[in-house]
CHARMM internal coordinates of N, CA and C (Angstrom, degrees):
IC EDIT
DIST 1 N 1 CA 1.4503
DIST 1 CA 1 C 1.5283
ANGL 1 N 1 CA 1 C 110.94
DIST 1 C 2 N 1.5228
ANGL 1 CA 1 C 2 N 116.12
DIHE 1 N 1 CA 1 C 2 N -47.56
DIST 2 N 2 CA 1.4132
ANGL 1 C 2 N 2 CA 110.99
DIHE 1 CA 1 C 2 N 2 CA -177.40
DIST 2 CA 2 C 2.0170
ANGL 2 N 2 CA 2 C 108.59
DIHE 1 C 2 N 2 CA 2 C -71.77
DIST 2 C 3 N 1.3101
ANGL 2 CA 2 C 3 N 113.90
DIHE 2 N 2 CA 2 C 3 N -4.85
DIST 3 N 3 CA 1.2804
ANGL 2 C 3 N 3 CA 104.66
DIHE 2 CA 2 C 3 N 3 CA -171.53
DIST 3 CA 3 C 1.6064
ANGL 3 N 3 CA 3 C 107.74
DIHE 2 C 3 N 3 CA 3 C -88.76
DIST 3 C 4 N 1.8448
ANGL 3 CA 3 C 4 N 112.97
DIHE 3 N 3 CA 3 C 4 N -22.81
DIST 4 N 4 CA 1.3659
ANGL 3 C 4 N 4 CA 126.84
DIHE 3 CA 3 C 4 N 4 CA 160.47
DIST 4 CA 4 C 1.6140
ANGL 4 N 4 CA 4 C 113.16
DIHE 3 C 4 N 4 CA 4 C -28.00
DIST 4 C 5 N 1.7570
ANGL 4 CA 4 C 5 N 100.55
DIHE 4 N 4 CA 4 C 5 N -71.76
DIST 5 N 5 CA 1.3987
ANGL 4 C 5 N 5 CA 122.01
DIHE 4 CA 4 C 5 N 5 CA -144.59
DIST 5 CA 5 C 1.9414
ANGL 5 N 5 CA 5 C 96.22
DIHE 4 C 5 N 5 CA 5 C -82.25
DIST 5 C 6 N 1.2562
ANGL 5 CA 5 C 6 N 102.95
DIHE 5 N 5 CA 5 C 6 N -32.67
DIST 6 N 6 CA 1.6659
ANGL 5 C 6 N 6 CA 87.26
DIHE 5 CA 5 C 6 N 6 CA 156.10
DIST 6 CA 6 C 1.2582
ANGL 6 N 6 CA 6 C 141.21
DIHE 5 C 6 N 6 CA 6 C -56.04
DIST 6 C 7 N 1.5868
ANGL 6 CA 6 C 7 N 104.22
DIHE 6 N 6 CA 6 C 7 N -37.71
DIST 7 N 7 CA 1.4570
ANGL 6 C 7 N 7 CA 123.43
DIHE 6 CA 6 C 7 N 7 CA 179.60
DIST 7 CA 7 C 1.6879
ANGL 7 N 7 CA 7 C 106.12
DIHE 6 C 7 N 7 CA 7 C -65.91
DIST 7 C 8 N 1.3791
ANGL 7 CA 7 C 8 N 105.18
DIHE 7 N 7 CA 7 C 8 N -54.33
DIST 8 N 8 CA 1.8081
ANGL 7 C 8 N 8 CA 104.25
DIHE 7 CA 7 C 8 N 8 CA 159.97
DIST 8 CA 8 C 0.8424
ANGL 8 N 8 CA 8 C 107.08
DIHE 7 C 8 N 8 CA 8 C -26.83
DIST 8 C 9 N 1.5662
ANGL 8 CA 8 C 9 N 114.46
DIHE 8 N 8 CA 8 C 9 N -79.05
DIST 9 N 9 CA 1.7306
ANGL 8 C 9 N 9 CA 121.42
DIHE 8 CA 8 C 9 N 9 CA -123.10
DIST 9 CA 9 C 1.7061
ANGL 9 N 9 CA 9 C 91.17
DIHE 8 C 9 N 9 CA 9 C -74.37
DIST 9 C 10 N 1.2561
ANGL 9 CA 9 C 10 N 121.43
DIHE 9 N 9 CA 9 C 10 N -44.75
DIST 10 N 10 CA 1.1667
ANGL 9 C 10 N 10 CA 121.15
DIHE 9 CA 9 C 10 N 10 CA 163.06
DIST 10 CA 10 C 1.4076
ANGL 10 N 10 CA 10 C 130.85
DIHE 9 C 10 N 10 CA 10 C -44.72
DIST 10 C 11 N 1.0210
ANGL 10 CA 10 C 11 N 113.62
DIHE 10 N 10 CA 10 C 11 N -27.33
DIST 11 N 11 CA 1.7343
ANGL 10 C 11 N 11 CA 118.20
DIHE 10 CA 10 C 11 N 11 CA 177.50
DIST 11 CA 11 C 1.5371
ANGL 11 N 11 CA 11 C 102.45
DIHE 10 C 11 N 11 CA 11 C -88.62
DIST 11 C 12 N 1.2478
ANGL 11 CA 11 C 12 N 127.42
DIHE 11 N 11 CA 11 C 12 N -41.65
DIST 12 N 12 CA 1.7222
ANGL 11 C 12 N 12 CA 140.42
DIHE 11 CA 11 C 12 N 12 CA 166.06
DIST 12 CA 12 C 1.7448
ANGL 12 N 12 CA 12 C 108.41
DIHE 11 C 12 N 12 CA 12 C -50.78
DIST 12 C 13 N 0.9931
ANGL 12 CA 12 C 13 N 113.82
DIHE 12 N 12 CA 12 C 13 N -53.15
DIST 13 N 13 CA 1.8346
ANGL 12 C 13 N 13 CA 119.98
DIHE 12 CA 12 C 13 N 13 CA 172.05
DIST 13 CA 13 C 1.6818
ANGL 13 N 13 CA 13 C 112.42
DIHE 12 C 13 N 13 CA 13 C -49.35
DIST 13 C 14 N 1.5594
ANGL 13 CA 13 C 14 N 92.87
DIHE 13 N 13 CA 13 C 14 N -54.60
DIST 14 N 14 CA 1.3898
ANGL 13 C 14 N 14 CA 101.84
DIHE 13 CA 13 C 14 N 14 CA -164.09
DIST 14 CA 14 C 1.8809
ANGL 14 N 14 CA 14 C 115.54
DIHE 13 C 14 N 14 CA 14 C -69.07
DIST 14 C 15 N 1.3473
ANGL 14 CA 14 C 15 N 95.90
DIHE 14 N 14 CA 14 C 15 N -6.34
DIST 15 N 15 CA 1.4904
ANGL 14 C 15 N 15 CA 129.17
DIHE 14 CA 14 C 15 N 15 CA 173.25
DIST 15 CA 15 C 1.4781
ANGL 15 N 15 CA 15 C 125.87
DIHE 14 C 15 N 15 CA 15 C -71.34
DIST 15 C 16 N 1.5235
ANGL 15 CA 15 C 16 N 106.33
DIHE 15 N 15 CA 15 C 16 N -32.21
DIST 16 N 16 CA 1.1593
ANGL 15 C 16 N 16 CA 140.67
DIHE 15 CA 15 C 16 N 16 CA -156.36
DIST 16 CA 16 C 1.7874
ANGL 16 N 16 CA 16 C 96.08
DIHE 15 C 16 N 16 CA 16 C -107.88
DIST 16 C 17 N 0.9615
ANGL 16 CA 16 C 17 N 128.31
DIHE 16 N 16 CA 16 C 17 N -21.53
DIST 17 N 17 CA 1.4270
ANGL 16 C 17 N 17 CA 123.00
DIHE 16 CA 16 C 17 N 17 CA -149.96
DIST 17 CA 17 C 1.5860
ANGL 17 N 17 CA 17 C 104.12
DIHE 16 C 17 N 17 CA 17 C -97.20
DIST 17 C 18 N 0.9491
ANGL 17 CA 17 C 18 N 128.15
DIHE 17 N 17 CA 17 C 18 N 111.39
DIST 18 N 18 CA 1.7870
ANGL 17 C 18 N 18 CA 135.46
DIHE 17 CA 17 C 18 N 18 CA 171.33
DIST 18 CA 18 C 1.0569
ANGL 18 N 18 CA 18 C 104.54
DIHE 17 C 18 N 18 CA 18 C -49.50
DIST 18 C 19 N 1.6087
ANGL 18 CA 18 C 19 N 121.94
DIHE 18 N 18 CA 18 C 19 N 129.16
DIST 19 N 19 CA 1.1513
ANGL 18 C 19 N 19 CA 146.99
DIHE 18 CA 18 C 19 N 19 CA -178.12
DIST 19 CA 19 C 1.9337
ANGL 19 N 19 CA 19 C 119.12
DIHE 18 C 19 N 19 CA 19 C -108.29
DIST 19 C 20 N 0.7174
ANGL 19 CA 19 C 20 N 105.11
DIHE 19 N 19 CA 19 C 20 N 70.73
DIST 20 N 20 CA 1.2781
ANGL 19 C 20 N 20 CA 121.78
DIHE 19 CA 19 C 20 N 20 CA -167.00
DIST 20 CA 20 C 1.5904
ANGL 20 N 20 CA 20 C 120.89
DIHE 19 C 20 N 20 CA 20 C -45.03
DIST 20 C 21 N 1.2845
ANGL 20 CA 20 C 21 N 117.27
DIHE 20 N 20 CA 20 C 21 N -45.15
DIST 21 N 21 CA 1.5222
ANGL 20 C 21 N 21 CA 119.07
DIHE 20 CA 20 C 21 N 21 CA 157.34
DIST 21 CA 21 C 1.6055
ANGL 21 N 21 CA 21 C 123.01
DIHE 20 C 21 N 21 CA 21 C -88.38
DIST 21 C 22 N 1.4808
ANGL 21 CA 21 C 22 N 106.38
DIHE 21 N 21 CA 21 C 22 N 2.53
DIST 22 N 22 CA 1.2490
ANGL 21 C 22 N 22 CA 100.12
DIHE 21 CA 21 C 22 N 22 CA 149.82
DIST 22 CA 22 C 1.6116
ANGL 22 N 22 CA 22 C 120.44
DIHE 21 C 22 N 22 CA 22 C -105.79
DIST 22 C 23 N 1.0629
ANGL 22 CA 22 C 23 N 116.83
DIHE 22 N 22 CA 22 C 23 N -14.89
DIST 23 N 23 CA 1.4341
ANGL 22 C 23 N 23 CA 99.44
DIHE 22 CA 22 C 23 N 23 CA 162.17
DIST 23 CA 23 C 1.5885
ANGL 23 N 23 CA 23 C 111.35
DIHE 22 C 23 N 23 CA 23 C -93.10
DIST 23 C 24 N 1.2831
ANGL 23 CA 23 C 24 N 146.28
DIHE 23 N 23 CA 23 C 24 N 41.02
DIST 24 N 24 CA 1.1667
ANGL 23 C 24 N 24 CA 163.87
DIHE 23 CA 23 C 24 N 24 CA -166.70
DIST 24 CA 24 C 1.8129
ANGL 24 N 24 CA 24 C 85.98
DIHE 23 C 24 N 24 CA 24 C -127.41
DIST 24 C 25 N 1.0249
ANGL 24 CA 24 C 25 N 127.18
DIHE 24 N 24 CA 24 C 25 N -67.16
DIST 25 N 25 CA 1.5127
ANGL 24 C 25 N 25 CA 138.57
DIHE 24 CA 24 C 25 N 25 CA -138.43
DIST 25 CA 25 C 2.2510
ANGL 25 N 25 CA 25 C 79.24
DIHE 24 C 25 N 25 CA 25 C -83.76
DIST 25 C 26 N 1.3110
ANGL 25 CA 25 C 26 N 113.61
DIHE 25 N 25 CA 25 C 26 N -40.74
DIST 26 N 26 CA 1.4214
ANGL 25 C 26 N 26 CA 107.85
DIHE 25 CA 25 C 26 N 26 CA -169.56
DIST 26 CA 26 C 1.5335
ANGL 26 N 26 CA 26 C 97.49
DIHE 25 C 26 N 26 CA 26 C -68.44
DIST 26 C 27 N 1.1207
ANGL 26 CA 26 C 27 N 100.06
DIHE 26 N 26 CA 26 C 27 N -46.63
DIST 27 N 27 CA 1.7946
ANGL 26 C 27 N 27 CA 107.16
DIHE 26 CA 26 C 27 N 27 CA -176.40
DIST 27 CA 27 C 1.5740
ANGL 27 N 27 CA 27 C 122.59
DIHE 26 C 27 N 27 CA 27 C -49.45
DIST 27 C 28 N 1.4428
ANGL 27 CA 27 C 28 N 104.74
DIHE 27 N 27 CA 27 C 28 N -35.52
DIST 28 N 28 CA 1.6684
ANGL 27 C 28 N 28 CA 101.09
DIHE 27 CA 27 C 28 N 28 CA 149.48
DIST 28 CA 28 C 1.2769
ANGL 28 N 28 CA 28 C 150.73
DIHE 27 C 28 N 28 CA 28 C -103.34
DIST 28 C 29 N 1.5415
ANGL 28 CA 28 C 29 N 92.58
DIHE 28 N 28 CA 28 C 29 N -7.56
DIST 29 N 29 CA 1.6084
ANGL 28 C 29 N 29 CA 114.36
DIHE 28 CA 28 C 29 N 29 CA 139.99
DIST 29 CA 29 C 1.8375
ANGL 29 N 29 CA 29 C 113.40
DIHE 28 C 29 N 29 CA 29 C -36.18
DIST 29 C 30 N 1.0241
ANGL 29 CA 29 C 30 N 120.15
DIHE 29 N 29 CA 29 C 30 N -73.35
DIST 30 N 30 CA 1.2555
ANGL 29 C 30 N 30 CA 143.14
DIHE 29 CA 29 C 30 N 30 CA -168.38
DIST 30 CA 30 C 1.7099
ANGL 30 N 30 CA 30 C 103.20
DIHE 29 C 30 N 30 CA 30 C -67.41
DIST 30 C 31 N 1.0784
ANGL 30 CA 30 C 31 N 117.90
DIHE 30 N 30 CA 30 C 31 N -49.00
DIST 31 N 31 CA 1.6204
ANGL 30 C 31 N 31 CA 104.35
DIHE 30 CA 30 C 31 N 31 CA 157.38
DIST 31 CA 31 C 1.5539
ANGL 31 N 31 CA 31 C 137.89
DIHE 30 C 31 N 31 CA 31 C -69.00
DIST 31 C 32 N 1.3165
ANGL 31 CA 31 C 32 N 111.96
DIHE 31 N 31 CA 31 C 32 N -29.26
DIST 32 N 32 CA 0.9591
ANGL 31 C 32 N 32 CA 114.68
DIHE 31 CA 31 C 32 N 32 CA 158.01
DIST 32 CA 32 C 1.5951
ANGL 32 N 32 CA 32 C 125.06
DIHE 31 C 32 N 32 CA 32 C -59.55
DIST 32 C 33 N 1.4958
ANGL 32 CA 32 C 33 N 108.96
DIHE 32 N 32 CA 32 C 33 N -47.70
DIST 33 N 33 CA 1.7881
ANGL 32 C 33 N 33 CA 104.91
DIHE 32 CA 32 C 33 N 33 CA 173.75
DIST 33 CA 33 C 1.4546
ANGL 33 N 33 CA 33 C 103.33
DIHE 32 C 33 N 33 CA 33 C -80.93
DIST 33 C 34 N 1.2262
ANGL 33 CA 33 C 34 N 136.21
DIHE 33 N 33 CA 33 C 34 N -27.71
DIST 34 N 34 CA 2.0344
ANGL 33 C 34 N 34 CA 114.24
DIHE 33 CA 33 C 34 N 34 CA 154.61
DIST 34 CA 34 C 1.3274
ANGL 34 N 34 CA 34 C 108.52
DIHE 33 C 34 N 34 CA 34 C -41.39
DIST 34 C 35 N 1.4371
ANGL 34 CA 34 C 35 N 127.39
DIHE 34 N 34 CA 34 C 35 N -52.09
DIST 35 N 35 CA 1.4365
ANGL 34 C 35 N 35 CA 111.83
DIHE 34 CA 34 C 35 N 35 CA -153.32
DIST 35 CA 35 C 1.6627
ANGL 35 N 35 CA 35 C 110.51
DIHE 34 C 35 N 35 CA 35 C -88.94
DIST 35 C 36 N 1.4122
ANGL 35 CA 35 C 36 N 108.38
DIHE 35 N 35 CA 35 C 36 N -16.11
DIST 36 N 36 CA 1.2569
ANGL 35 C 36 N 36 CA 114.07
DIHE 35 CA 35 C 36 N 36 CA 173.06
DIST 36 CA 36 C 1.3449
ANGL 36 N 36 CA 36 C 111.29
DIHE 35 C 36 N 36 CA 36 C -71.31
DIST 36 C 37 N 1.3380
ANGL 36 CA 36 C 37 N 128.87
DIHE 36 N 36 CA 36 C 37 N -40.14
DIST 37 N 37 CA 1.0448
ANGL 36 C 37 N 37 CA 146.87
DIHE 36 CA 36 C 37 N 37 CA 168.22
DIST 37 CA 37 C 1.6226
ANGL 37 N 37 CA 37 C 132.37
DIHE 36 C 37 N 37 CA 37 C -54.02
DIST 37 C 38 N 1.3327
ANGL 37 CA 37 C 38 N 94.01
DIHE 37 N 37 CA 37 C 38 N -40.25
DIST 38 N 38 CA 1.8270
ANGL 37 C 38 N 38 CA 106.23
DIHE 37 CA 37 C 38 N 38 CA 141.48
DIST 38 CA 38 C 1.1677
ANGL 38 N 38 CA 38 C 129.64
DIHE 37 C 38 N 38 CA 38 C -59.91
DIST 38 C 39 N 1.4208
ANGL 38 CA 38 C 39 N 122.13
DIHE 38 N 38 CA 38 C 39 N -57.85
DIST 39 N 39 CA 1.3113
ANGL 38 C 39 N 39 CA 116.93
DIHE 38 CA 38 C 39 N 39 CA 165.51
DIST 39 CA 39 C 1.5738
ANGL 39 N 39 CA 39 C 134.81
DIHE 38 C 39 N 39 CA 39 C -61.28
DIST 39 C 40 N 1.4681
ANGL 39 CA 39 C 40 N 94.57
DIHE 39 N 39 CA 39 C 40 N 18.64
DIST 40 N 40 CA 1.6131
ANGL 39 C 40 N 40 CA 79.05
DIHE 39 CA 39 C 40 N 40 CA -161.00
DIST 40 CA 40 C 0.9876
ANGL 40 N 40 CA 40 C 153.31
DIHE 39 C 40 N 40 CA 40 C 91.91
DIST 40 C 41 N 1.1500
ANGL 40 CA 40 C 41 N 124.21
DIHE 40 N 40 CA 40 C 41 N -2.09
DIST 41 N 41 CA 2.0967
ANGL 40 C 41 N 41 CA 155.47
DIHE 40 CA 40 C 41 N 41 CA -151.24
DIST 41 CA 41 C 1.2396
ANGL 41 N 41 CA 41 C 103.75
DIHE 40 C 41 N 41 CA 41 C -127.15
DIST 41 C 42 N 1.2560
ANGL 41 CA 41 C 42 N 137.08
DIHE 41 N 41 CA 41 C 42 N 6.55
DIST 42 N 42 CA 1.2196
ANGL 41 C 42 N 42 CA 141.08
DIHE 41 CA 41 C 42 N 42 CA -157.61
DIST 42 CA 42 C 1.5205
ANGL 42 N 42 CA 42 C 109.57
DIHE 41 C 42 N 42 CA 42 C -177.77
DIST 42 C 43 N 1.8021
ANGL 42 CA 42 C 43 N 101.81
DIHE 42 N 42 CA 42 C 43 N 111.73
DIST 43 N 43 CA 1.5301
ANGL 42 C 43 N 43 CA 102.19
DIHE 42 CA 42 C 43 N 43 CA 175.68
DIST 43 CA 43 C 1.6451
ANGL 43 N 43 CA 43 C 103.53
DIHE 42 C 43 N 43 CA 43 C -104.63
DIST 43 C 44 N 2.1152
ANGL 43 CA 43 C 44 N 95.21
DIHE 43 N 43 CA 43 C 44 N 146.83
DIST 44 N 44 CA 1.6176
ANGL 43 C 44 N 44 CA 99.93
DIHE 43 CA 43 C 44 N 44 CA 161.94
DIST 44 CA 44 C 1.3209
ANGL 44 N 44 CA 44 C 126.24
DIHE 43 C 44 N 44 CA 44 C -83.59
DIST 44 C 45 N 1.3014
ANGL 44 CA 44 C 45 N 136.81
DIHE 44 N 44 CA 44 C 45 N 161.45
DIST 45 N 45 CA 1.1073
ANGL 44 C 45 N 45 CA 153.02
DIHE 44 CA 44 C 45 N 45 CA 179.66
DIST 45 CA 45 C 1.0782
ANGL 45 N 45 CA 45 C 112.35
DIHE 44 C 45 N 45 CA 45 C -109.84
DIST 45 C 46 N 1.6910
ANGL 45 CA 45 C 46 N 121.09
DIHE 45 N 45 CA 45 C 46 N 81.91
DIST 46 N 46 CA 1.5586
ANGL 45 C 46 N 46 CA 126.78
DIHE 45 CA 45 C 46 N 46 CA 169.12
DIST 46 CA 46 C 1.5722
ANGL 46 N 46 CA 46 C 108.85
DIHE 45 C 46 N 46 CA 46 C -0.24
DIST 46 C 47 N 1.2749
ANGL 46 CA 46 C 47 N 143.17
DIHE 46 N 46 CA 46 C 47 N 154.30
DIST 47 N 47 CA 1.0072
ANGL 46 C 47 N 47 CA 128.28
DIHE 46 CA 46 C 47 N 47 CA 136.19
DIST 47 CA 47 C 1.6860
ANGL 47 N 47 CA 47 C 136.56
DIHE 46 C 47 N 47 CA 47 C -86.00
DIST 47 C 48 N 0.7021
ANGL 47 CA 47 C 48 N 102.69
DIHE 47 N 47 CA 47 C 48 N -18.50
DIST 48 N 48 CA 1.8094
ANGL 47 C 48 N 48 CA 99.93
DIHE 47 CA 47 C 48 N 48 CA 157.69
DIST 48 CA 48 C 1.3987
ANGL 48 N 48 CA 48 C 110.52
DIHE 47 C 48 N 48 CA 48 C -49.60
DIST 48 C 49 N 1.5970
ANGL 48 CA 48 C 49 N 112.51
DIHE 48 N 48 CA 48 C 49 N -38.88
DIST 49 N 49 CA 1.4342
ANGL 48 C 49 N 49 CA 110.76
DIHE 48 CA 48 C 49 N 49 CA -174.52
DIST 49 CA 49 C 1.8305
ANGL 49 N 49 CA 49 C 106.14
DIHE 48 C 49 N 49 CA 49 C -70.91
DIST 49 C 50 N 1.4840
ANGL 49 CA 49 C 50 N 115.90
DIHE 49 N 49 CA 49 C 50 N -29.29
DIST 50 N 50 CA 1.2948
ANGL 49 C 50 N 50 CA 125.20
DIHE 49 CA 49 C 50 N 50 CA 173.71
DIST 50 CA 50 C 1.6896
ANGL 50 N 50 CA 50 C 112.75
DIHE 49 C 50 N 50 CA 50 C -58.07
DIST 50 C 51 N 1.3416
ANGL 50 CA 50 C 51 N 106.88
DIHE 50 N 50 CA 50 C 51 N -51.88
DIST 51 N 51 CA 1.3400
ANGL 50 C 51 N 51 CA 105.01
DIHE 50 CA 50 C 51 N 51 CA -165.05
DIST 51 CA 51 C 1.7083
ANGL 51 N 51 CA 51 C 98.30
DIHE 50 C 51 N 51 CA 51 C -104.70
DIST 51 C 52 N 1.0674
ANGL 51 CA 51 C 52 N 144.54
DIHE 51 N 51 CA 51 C 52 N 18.69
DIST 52 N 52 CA 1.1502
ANGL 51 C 52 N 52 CA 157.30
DIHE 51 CA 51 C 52 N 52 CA 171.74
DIST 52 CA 52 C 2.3332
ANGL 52 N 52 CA 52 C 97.44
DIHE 51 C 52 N 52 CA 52 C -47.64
DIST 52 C 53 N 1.3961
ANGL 52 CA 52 C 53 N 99.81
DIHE 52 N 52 CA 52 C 53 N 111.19
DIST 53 N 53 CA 1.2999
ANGL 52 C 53 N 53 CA 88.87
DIHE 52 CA 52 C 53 N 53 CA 162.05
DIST 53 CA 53 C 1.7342
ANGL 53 N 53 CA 53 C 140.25
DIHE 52 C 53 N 53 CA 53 C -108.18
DIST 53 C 54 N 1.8651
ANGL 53 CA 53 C 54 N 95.76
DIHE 53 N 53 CA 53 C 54 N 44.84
DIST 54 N 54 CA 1.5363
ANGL 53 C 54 N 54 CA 90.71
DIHE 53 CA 53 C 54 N 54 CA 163.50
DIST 54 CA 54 C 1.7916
ANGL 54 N 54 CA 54 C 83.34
DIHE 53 C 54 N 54 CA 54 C -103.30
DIST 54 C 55 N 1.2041
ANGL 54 CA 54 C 55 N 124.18
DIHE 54 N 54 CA 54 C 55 N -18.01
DIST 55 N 55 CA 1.9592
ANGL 54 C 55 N 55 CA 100.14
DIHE 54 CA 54 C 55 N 55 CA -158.31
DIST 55 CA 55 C 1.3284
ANGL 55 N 55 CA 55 C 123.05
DIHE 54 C 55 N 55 CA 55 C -74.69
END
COOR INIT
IC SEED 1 N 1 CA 1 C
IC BUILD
């Protein structure tokens, strides 16, 4: 039983842990679709239309 809750707690930590070149890689993810999105190259999707519950 205690060898379970290690295996958790360990999988829960490792959950927890900031990933630094992956939030680097989102961070220009996310500028790139702002700036596309300025220009025009990129449409939004109302959100009502997102959370809409017949779609």
């Amino acid at each position: 039983m205690h060898e379970k809750f290690f295996v958790i707690e360990g999988l829960l930590q490792s959950l927890d842990e900031p990933n630094q070149k992956l939030d680097e890689i989102w961070a220009l993810e996310a500028e790139k679709r702002l700036n596309a999105y300025k220009k025009g190259r990129l449409k939004g999707i109302p959100m009502e239309d997102i959370f809409d519950d017949e779609g």
